[in-house]
N, C-alpha and C positions, 0 to 999 in steps of 0.2 A: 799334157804338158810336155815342154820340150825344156831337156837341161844341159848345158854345155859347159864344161871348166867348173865347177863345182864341187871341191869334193873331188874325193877319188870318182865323183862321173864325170868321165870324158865327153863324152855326148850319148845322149839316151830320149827316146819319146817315151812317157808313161801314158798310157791309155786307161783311162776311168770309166769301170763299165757306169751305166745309169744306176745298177741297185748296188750290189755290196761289193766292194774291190776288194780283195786282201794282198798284203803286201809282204813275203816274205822274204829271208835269206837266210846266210849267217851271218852272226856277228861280225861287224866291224865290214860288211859288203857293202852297206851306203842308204841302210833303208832311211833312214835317220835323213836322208839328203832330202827324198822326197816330202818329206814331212817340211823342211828347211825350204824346198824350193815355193813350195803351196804360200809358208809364210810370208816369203818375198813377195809370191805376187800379190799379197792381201796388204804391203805395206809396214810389213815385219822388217828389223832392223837389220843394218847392211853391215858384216864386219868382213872386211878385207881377205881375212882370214881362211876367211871359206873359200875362194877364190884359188883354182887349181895352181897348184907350183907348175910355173911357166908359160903361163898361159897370161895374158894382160888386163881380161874380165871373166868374170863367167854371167851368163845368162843363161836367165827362165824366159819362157813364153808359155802362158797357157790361155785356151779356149773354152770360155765359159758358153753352157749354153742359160739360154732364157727367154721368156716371153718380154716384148717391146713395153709393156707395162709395171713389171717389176722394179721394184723400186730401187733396186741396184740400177737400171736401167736408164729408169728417168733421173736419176742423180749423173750418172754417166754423160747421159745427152746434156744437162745444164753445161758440162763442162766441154763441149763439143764434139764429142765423142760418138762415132756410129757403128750401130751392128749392122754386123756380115752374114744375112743369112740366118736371120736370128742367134746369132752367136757374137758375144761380148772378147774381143782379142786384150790381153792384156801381156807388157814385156815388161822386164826389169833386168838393167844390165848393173854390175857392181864392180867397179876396176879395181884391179890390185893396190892402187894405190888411195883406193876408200872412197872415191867418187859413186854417187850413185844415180839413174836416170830411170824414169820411169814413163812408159805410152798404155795408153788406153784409149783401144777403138780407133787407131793410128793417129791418134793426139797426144803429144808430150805434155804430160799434167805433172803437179806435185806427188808427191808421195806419198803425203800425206792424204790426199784424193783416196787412193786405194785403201788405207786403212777405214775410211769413211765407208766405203764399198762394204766391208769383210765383214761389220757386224751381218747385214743382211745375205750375205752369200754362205758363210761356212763357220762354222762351230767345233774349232780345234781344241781337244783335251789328251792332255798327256801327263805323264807321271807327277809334274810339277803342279798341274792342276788338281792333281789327286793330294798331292801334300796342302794347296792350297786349300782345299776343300775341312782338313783339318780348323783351320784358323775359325773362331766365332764371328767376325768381321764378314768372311767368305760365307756364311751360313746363312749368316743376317740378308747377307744380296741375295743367296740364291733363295730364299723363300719371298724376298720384297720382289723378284724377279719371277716368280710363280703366281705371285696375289696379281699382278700387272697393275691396273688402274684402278683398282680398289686403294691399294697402298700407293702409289706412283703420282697420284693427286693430293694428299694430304703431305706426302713427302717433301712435293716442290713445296707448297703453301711452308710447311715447318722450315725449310732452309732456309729461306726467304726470310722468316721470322729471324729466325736463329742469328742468319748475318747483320742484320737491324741492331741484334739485341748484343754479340759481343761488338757492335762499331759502339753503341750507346754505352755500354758496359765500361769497352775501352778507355774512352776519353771522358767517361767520372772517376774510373779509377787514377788517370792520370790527373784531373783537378784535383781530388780529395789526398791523393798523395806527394801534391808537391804546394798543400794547402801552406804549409810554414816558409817555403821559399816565397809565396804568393804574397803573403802573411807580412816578412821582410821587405819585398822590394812595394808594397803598398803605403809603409811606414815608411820609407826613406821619400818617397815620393810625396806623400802628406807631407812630411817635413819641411820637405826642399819647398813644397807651395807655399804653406802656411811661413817660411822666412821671407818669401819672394813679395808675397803679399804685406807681409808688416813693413817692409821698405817701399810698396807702391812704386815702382820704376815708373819713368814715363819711356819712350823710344826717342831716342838719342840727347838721353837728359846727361848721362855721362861728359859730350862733347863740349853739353853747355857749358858745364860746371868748368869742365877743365879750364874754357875760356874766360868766364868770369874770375875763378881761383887767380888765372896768371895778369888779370888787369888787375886785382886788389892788390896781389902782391906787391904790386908798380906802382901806384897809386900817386905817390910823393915825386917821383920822378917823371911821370906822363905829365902829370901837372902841370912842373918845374919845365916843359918843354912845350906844353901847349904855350903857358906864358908867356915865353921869348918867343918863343914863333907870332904868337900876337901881335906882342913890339916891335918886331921886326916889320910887321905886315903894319899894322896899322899905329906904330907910335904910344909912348907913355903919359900919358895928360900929368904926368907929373913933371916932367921933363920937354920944356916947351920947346928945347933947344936941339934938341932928338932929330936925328934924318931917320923915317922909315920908306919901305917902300911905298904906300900908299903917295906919302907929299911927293917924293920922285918921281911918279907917274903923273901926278894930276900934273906937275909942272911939265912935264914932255906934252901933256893934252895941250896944254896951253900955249907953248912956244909953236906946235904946229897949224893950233884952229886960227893963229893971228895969220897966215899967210897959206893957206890950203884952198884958197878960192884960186890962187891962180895957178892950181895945176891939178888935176883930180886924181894922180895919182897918190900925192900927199896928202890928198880928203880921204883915199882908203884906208895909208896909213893910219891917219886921226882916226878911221873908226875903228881900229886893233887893240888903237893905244887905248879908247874909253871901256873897249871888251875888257881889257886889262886891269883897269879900274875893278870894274862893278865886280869882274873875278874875284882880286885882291881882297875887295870889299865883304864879300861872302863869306870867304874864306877866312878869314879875322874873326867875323862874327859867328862862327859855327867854331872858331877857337877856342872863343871867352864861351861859348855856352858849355864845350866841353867840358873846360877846367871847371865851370861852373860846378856840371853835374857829375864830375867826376869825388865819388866819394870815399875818403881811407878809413872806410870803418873797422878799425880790429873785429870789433864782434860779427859783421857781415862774411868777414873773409874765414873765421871759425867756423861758421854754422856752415859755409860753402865745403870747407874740407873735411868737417864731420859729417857728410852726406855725401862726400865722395866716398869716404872709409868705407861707408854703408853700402855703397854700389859696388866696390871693391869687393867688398867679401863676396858678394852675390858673383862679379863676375869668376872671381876666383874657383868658386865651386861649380857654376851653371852655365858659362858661355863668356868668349872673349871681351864680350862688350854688351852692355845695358840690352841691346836689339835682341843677341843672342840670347841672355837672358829671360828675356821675353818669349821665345819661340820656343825654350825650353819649356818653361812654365806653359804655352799651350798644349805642347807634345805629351808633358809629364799628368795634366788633366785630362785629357783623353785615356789615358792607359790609364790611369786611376779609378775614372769609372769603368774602365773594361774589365778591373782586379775587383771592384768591387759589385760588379754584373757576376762572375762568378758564383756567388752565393744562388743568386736566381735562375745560375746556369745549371747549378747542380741540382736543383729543387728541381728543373724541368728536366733532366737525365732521369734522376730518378725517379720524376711519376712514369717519365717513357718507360725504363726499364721493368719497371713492375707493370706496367698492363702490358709489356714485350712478354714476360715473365708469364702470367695469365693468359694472354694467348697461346703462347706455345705449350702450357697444361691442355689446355681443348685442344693442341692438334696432338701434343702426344698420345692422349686419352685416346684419341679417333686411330692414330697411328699403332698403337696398343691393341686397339679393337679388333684392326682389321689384320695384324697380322698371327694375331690369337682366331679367327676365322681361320684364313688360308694354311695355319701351321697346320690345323688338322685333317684339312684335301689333302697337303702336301703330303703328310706324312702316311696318312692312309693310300696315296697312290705309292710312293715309296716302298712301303711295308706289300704292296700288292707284285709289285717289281719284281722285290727280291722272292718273292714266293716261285716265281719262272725262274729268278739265276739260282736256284738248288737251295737257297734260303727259305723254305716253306714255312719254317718257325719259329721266322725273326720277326722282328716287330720296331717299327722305327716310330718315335716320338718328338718333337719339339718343345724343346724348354723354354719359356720366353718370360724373362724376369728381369726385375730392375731391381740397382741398388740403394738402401736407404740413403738420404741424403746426411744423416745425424745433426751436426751441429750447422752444419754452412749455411749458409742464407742462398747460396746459386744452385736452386733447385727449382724443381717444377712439379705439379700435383698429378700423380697420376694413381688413380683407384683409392683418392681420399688421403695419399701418404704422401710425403715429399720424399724425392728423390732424385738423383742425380741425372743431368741428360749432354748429351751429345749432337754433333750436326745434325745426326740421322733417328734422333729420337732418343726414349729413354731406355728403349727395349735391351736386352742381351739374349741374342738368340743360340741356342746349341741345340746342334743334333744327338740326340741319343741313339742308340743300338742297344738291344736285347737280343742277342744271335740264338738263342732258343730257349724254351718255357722254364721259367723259373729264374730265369736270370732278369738281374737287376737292372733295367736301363743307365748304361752308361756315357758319357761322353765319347763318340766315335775315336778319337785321337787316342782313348786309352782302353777302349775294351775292342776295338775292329783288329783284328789280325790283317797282314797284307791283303790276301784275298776275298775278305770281306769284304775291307775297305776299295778293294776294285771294283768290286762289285756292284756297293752300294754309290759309287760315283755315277756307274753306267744306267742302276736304276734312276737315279737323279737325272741325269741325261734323258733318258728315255723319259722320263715325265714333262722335263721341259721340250722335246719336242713333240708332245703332245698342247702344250701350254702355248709356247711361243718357237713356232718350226720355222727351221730355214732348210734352203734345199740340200745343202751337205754338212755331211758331220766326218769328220777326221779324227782316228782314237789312234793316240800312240803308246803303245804295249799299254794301256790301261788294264789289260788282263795279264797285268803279273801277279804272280802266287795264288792265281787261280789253274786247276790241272782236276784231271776226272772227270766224272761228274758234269762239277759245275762248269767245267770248260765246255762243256757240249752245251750246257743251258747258255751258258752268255752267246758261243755262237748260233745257239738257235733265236737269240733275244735280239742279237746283232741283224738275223737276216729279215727278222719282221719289222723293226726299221725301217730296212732297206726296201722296204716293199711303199713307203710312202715318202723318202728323202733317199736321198745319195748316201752312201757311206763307204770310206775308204778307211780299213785297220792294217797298222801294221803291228803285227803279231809273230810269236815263236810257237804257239800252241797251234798244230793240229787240226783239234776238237774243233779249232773257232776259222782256218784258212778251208775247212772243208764243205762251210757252209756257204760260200762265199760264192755267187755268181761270176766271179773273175781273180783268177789270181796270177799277182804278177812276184815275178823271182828277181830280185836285185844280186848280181851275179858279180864275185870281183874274178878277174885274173891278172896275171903277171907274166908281161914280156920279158922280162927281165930285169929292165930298168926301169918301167913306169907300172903302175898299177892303175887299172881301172878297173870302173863298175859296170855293166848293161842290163837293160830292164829289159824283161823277156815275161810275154805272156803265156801260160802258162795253159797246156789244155791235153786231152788224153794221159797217153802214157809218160808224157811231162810232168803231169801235176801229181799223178799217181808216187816218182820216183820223188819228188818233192817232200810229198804229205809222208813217205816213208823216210825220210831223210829226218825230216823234224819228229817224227816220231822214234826212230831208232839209232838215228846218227848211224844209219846202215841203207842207202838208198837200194840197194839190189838183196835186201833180204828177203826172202819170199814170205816169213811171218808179216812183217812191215809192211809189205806191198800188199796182203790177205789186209791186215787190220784198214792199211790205209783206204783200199777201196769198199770196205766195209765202210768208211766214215762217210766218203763219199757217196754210197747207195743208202745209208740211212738221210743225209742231210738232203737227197735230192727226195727221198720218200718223205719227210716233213713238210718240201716245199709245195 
């Protein structure tokens, strides 16, 4: 890797030998950076922060090596990406002002690309992981993470269930608890039918009414005017002495049919004037039939206005007008049987949720089975682990238990009980510790001392890259409050690793930089006004003055320098 602005690194190459790197200094030199820089280029999060004061970005670049097959590889080539040489180039630059850019294989890809990469390439753990490792949740992956596709197949099937069963779960909970709002607006809506229908509306029977209502109201006075209009038009046979228009007209026919031969203009006139007639004539006679049929019935024009009332109220609560009314009354029957489908809605939730329910018992049961199998590989590799980190006679066990469900009805059967269950099944998994004979297995969180608990992380580690390897693993101080002894065991565990995977530790112990096929010294100094870091590899009477430094906080003491190259001639006689 190459790191530039970074952190107190100004610019530095880190060179990763192929088996075990160690990574030392003193506090606060910058080893922390490489560890920081690795995560950038795997897709790890960008904070500004890091970013050297004065500088405009800082950039990593590192060079992966790999075979064209590997599945970092072929994931790589989908996104355009080519190796150099059998080697995977990857950059990341991160500007002060929070921008961040990422290339791979000299193609600008997302970022999230590289995070995709990083499961298959490298396996970082650092103290955070080691506190994670406390958590039950964290226990539970790393043994479904040990079982692989024994558990990994019934996993997916039970999620899959699971998400079915709270969607179905869901939306009866929510019909069954808004059953009396349901309950309400299905009664208001029956109602408003059952009124709409005792009035029988027709569509635009309102308009009728109105028009009939305002001709009965009239009744006496239409009459009174068809009448005279009649007289007018056609004369009162009681009154023989009467001019109407009709006798008017015929005698204008008359005076012009006597003399309309001798000019044809006046024979057209004649035929306007006989139009005029039969008009007139017409018109008289659809007079008297009107008044005829026009009738003032009190009681007609009642029954008109007491069924407008009736329309009224309907429009008053349902729609402005009879139609509207009408389209209500469709709308409101439609959702009515949709309130009343309900019922059948819930009858079909809950056969779904109970045979959801019953299935996911057989996968928990399967789920239960098989990580009650692997606990016991797991543990037994485990407990074999620590026997090499200076723990000969401890003993690691897995708990894997569920809780009763008691009263609740959302449970599921697992070993003939009901009990309570989760996304991931009904299991609770914990690791115990017995640190030696006669002690009680305990929950690691409450009976592991610091050192233990390093220790048993790294045997965990070591089992999964037996189980499921990638080609590098990255341990940051993972061996704190481990010293003695067991510091020589973890770096002699460290370097048999290293014999089948890459690994890069950054460490304060000694015991564990001494085993190490490469150790690099992250160095600060100070101009005076800037401080920087440099990576410097480390070899002969470098590493010697090194390994006495970290041993005695006395690089030139001559006990220091005897112990140190003492570590270093036993770690090369183990290799």
């Amino acid at each position: 890797m190459r790191i530039r602005s970074l952190g107190v690194i100004d610019d530095a190459v880190v060179e990763l030998s192929p088996g075990f790197t160690a990574v030392t200094g003193e506090t606060g030199a910058g080893k922390t950076m490489v560890v920081t820089s690795l995560a950038l280029l795997l897709g790890g999060r960008a904070d500004p922060a890091l970013v050297r004061i004065g500088a405009k970005a800082a950039v990593v670049e590192g060079r992966l090596v790999m075979s064209p097959d590997a599945p970092a590889a072929l994931r790589a080539g989908e996104a355009g990406a080519e190796l150099d040489e059998g080697a995977l180039l990857i950059s990341r630059t991160v500007s002060a002002e929070g921008r961040s850019r990422a290339h791979l294989g000299g193609r600008s890809v997302p970022v999230g690309l590289l995070g995709e990469l990083a499961d298959d390439l490298v396996a970082v753990h650092g103290q955070t992981d080691q506190q994670g490792l406390l958590r039950p949740a964290r226990q539970r992956q790393a043994l479904d993470r040990y079982a692989g596709g024994a558990v990994a197949g019934p996993l997916e099937k039970y999620a899959a269930a699971h998400r079915r069963l709270r969607t179905a779960a869901g939306e009866l909970e929510t019909l069954t608890t808004r059953a009396r709002e349901r309950a309400q607006e299905a009664d208001l809506l029956r109602f408003g039918l059952e009124e709409i229908a005792a009035v029988e509306p027709r569509p635009g029977e309102d308009v009728e009414l109105a028009a009939e209502a305002e001709r009965l109201g009239h009744a006496e006075s239409l009459a009174a005017a068809a009448a005279l209009a009649h007289t007018a038009l056609a004369g009162n046979p009681e009154d023989p002495e009467g001019v109407d228009a009709g006798t008017l007209v015929a005698g204008a026919q008359r005076a012009v049919d006597t003399v309309r031969a001798h000019d044809p203009a006046l024979g057209a006139l004649a035929e306007r004037i006989g139009e005029i007639g039969i008009l007139l004539a017409d018109v008289a006679g659809e007079l008297a039939g009107y008044a005829d049929d026009l009738d003032a019935d009190p009681l007609r024009l009642a029954a008109v206005e007491e069924r407008r009332a009736a329309l009224t109220q309907l429009t008053r609560k349902y729609g402005e007008d009879v139609d509207a009314v009408l389209a209500w009354a469709e709308h409101g029957a439609a959702r009515l049987a949709e309130l009343d489908g309900d019922d059948d809605r819930i009858a079909e939730l809950t056969e779904e949720r109970d045979a959801l329910r019953a299935e996911l018992s057989g996968l928990a049961q399967a789920l239960t089975d098989a990580r009650t199998e692997a606990a016991d590989r797991f543990a037994s590799a485990v407990t074999a682990e620590l026997a090499s980190l200076a723990m000969p006679h401890a003993r690691v066990t897995i708990d894997i238990r569920q809780t009763e469900a008691g009263d609740t009805a959302d449970s599921v059967e697992v070993g003939g009980r009901p009990v309570l269950f989760g996304p991931t099944g009904a299991d609770e998994v914990e690791l115990l510790l017995a640190p030696h004979p006669g002690a009680q297995p305990r929950p690691i969180a409450k009976g592991a001392s610091g050192g233990e608990l390093s220790r048993v992380m790294l045997a965990v580690e070591v089992v999964f890259a037996g189980s499921d390897p990638v080609p590098t693993y990255l341990f940051d101080e993972v061996d704190a409050g481990v010293g003695g002894k067991a510091a020589v065991e973890v770096g002699r565990r460290l370097a048999k690793l290293a014999k089948s995977a890459q690994v890069v530790v950054v460490t304060h112990l000694p015991q564990v930089a001494a085993f190490a096929d490469r150790q690099l010294l992250v160095e600060k100094t100070n101009d005076g006004s800037v401080t920087r870091s440099g990576v410097t590899v480390l070899e002969g009477e470098d590493r010697v003055r090194e390994l006495s430094r970290m041993l005695a906080g006395q690089e030139d003491s001559e006990t220091a320098r005897a112990h140190a190259e003492e570590l270093l001639a036993a770690a090369r006689a183990d290799a």
